[in-house]
C-alpha positions, 0 to 999 in steps of 0.5 A: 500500500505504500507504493499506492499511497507514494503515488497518490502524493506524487499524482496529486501533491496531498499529504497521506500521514502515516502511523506506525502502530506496532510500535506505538500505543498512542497511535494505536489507540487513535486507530481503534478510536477512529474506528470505534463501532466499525468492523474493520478491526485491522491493518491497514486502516485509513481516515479520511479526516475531511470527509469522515471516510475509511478505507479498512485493509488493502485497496487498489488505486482507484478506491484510493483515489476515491477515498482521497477525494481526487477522483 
C-alpha cells in the first residue's frame, strides 16, 4: 500500500500521514478510536479526516483515489 499511497502524493501533491502502530500505543489507540463501532478491526486502516471516510485493509488505486477525494 505504500507504493499506492507514494503515488497518490506524487499524482496529486496531498499529504497521506502515516502511523506506525506496532510500535506505538498512542497511535494505536487513535486507530481503534477512529474506528470505534466499525468492523474493520485491522491493518491497514485509513481516515479520511475531511470527509469522515475509511478505507479498512488493502485497496487498489482507484478506491484510493476515491477515498482521497481526487477522483
Amino acid at each position: 500500500m505504500m507504493e499506492l499511497t507514494d503515488k497518490l502524493m506524487k499524482e496529486y501533491s496531498i499529504e497521506v500521514v502515516r502511523k506506525e502502530v506496532w510500535h506505538n500505543k498512542e497511535n494505536m489507540a487513535l486507530v481503534e478510536k477512529l474506528d470505534e463501532g466499525s468492523v474493520c478491526g485491522g491493518l491497514p486502516y485509513y481516515y479520511n479526516e475531511a470527509t469522515k471516510q475509511t478505507i479498512c485493509g488493502e485497496a487498489d488505486y482507484e478506491e484510493l483515489k476515491q477515498w482521497a477525494g481526487v477522483n
